[in-house]
C-alpha positions as CSV (number, residue, x, y, z in Angstrom):
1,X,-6.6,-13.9,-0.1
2,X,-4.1,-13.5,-3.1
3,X,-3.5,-10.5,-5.0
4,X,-2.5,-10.3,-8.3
5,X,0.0,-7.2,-9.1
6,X,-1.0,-5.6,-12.5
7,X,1.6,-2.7,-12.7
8,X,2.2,1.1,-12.4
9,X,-0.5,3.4,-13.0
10,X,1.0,6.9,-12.1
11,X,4.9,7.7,-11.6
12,X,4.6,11.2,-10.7
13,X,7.1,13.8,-12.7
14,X,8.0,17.3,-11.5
15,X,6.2,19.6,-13.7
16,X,4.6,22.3,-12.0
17,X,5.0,24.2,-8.6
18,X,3.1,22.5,-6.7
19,X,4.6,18.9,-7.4
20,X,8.1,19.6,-8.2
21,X,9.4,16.9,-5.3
22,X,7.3,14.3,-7.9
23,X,5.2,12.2,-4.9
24,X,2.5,11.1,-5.4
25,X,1.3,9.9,-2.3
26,X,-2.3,7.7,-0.6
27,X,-4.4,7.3,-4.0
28,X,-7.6,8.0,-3.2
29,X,-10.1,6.5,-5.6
30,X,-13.5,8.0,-6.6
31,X,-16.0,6.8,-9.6
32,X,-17.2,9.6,-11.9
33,X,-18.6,6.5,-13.5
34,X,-19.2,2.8,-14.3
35,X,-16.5,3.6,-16.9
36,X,-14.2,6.2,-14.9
37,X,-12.0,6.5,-11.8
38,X,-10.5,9.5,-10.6
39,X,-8.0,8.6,-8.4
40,X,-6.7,11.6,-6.2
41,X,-3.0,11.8,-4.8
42,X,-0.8,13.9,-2.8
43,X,1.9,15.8,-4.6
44,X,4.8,17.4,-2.8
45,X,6.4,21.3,-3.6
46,X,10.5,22.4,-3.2
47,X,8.9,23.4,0.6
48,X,8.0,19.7,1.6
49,X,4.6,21.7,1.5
50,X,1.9,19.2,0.5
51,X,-0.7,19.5,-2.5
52,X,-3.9,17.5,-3.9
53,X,-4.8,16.8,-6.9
54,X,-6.0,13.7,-9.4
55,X,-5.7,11.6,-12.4
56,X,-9.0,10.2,-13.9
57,X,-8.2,6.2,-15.2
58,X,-10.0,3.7,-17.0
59,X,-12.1,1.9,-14.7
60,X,-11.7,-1.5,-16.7
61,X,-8.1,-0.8,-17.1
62,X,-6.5,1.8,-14.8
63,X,-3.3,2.2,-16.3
64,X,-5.3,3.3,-19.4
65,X,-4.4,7.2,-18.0
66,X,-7.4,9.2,-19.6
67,X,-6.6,12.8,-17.9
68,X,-4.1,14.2,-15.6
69,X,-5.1,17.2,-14.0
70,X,-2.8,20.4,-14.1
71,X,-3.7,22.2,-10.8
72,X,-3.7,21.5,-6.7
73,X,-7.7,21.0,-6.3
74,X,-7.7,23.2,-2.6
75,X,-5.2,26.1,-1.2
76,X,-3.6,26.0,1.5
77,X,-4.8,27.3,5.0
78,X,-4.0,30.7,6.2
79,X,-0.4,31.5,8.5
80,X,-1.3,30.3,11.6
81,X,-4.4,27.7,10.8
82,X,-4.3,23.7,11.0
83,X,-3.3,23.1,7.2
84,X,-0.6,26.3,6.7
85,X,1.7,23.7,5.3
86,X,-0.2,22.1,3.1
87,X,-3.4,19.3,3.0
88,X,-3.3,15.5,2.1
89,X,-6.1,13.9,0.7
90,X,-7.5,10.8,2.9
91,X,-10.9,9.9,1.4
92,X,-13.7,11.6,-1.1
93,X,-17.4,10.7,-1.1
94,X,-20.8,11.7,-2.6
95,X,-23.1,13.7,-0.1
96,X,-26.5,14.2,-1.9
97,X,-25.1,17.0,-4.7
98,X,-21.8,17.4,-3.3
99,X,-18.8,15.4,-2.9
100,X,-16.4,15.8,0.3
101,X,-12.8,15.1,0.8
102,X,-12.0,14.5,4.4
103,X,-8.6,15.4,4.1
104,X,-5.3,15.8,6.5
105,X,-4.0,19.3,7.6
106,X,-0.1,20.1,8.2
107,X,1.3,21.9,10.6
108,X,5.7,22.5,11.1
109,X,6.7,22.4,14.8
110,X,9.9,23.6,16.6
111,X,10.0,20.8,18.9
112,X,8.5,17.5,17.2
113,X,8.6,17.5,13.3
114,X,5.0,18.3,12.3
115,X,1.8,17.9,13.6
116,X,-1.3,16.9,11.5
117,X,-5.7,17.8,12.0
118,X,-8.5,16.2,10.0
119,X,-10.4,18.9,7.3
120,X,-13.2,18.5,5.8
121,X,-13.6,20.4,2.0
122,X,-16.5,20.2,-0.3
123,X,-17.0,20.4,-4.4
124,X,-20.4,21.7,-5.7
125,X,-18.5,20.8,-9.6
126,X,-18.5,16.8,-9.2
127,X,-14.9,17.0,-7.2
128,X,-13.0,19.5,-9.6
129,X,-12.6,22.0,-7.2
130,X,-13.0,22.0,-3.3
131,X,-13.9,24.7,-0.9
132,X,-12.8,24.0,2.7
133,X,-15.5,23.1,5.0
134,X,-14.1,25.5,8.0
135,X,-10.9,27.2,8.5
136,X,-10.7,25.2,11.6
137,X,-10.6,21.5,11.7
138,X,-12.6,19.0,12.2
139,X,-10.4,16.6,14.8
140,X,-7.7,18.2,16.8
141,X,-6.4,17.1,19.8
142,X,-8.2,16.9,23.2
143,X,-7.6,15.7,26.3
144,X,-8.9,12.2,25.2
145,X,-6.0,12.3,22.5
146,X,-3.6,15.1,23.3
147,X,-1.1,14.1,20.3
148,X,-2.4,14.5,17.0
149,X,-5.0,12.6,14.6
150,X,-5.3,12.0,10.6
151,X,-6.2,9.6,7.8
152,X,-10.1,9.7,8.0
153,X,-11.7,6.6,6.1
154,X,-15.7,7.4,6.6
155,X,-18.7,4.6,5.9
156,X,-22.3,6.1,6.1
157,X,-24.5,3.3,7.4
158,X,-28.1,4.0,7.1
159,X,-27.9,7.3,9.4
160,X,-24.8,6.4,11.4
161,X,-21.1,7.9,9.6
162,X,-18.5,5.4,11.1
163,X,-14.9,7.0,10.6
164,X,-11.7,4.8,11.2
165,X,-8.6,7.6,11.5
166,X,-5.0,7.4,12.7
167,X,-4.4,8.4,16.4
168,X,-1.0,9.2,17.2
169,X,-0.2,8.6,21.2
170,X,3.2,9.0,21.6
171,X,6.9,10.8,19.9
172,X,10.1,9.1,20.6
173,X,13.7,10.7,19.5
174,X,14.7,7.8,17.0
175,X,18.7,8.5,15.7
176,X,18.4,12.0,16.3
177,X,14.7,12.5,14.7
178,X,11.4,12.8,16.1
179,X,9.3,10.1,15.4
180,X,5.3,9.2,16.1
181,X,3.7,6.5,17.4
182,X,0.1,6.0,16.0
183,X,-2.8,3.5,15.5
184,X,-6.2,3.3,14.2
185,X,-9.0,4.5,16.2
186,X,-13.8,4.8,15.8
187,X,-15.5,7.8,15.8
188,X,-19.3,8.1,14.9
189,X,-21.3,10.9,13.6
190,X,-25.2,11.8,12.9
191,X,-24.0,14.5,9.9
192,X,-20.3,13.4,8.7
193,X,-19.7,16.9,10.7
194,X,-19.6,16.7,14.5
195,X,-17.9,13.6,15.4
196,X,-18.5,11.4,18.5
197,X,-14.9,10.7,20.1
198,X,-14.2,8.3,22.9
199,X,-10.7,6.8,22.1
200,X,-12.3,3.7,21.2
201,X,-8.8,1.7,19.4
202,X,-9.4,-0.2,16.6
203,X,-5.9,-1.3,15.3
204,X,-3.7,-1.4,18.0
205,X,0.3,-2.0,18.1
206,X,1.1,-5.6,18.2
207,X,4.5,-5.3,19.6
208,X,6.7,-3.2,21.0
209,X,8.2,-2.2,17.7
210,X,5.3,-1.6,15.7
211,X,5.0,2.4,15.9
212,X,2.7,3.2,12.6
213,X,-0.6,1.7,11.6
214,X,-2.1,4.0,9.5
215,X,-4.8,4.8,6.3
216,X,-7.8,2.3,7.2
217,X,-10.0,1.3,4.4
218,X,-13.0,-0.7,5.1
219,X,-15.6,-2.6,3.0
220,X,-18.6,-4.6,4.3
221,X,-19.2,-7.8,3.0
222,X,-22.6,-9.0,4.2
223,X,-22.1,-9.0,8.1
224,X,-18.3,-8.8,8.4
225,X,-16.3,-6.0,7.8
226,X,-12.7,-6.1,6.4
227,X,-10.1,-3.5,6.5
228,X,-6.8,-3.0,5.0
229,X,-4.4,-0.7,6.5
230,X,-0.5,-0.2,6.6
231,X,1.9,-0.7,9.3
232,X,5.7,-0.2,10.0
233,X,8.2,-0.7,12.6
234,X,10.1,2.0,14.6
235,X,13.4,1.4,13.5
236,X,15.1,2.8,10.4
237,X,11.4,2.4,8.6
238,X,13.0,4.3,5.9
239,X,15.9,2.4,4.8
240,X,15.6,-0.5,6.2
241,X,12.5,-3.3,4.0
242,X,12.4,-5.1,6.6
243,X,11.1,-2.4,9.1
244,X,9.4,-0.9,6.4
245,X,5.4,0.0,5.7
246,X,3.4,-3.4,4.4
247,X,-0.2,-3.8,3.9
248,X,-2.0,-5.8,6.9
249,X,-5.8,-6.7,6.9
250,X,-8.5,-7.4,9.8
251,X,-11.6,-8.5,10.2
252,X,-15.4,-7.7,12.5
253,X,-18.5,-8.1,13.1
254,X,-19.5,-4.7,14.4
255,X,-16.9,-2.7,12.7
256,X,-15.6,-1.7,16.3
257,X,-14.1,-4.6,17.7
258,X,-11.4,-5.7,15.3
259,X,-9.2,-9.0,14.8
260,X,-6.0,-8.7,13.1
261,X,-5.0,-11.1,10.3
262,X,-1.6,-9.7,8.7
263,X,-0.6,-13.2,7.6
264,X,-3.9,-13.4,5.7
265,X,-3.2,-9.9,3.5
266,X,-2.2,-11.9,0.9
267,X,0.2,-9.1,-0.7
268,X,3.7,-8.4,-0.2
269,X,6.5,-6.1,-1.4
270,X,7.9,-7.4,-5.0
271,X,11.4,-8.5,-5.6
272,X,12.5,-5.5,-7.6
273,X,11.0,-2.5,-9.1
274,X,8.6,0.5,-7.7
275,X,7.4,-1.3,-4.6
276,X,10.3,-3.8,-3.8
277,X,11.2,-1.6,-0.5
278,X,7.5,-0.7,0.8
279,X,3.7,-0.9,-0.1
280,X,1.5,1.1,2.0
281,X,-1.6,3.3,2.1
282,X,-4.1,1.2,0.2
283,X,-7.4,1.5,-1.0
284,X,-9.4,-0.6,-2.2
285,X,-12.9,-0.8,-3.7
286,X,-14.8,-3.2,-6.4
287,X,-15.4,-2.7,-10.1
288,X,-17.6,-5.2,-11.6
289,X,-17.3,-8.2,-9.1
290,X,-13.9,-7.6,-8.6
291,X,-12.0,-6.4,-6.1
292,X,-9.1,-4.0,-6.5
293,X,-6.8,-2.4,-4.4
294,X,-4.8,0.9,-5.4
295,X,-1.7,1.1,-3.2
296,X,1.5,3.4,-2.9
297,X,5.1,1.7,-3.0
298,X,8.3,3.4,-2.2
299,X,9.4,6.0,-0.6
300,X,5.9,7.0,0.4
301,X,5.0,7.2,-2.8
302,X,7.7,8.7,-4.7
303,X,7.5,6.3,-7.3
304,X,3.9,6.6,-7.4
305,X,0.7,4.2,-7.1
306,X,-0.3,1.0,-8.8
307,X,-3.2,-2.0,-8.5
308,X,-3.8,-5.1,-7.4
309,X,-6.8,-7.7,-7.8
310,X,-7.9,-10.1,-5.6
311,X,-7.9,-13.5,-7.1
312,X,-11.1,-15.1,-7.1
313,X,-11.3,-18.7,-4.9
């Protein structure tokens, strides 16, 4: 594979409330139409509190910004419940009249530095505005996974829902800081509600530095199935490029069992500019028999999102 950088779509500025730390943070694409992407992002508030909300793009040309939406598309949850401090988008799809946004809950701690559920909310105005599901999540932890879980990609296969999500397994005290270990794991579902867990990993670590693999996105292509994900090592991952989040890629044939192919990705951090430090939390998606990939660069997306397109042969 070999992706072709186009550019910046969104850098994020600090103009309202709810994003006045400027991220904007795992793009999340969704077509309104043949002609129009909405891409939705996570924004950040002066309380590290996280918000949604989206940009809608021209689908031939996505830096072509048509509208930037003004408001947070769902509240926060209520003192005490799994997304008190704030939600993170993860992936939006259509269901019959609706469309639902798995999203990530937020939760402070005392003793580790946050810990995150999966949330499902639904819009009855074409993805506008969202109403939440529950006030309770969808994943927490159990005694299968006692740490926490996140970053929900979901495929609907005939009438099986496959999700791919982060599983963290593990917090080490890095330099003074709490930091999480987590991979990729499988769930199934008959109704995209009520999830099927058995701790099936599908992106493991591949060393004994790797501690984050996280944000699967997966596309079938006649009998294989291919996902792109990011990973990053343990130490000084913020600082440090080297140790930093790139993109990886994988590969198989029952979308269960899964063969890592990083050297394959065919997408790297640049030499200077927006993403020279990091890339991470990509997804991708085709647009007229190409395939594009909308991906975050650095500082977790502090300098926004921007595209790539695979090259053809």
């Amino acid at each position: 594979m070999n992706w072709v950088k186009k550019g910046l779509i969104f850098e994020p500025t600090a103009e309202f409330d709810w994003n006045e730390k400027a991220y904007a943070s795992v793009p999340t694409v969704y077509k309104v139409s043949e002609n129009i992407l909405r891409i939705y992002y996570t924004a950040r508030d002066m309380d590290n509190k996280t918000n949604i909300s989206y940009i809608e793009v021209e689908a031939d040309n996505p830096i072509n910004i048509l509208y930037t939406h003004e408001k947070s598309v769902l509240n926060f949850g209520k003192l005490g419940m799994f997304d008190d401090c704030g939600a993170m988008v993860s992936h939006v799809i259509n269901v019959n009249d609706e469309v639902w946004m798995y999203y990530i809950g937020w939760n402070v701690r005392n003793t580790i530095a946050y810990h995150n559920s999966i949330g499902l909310a639904i819009s009855k105005d074409g993805g506008i505005t969202f109403e939440k599901f529950s006030e309770g999540p969808l994943f927490d932890r159990t005694y299968r996974e006692p740490y926490f879980n996140a970053a929900p990609f979901v495929l609907k296969e005939n009438d099986i829902w496959k999700m791919w999500y982060l599983s963290n397994t593990d917090w080490v005290e890095y330099e003074g800081k709490s930091e999480p270990f987590y991979h990729i794991k499988y769930a199934e579902s008959d109704n995209g509600i009520d999830w099927k867990r058995e701790g099936k990993v599908a992106i493991d670590y591949k060393n004994k530095n790797e501690c984050g693999i996280v944000r699967a996105c997966v596309l079938k292509d006649n009998d294989t199935y291919k996902m792109w994900y990011a990973h990053r090592n343990l130490q000084n991952y913020r600082t440090n490029k080297n140790s930093s989040y790139r993109i990886g890629y994988a590969e198989s044939e029952n979308g269960i069992d899964w063969i890592r192919k990083d050297d394959k990705v065919g997408i790297d951090v640049s030499e200077s500019g927006w993403d020279s430090e990091m890339i991470e939390y990509p997804f991708v998606y085709d647009h007229k028999g190409k395939r594009h990939m909308i991906y975050n660069g650095n500082t977790f997306g502090q300098s926004g999102f921007g595209y790539a397109v695979l090259e053809e042969g």
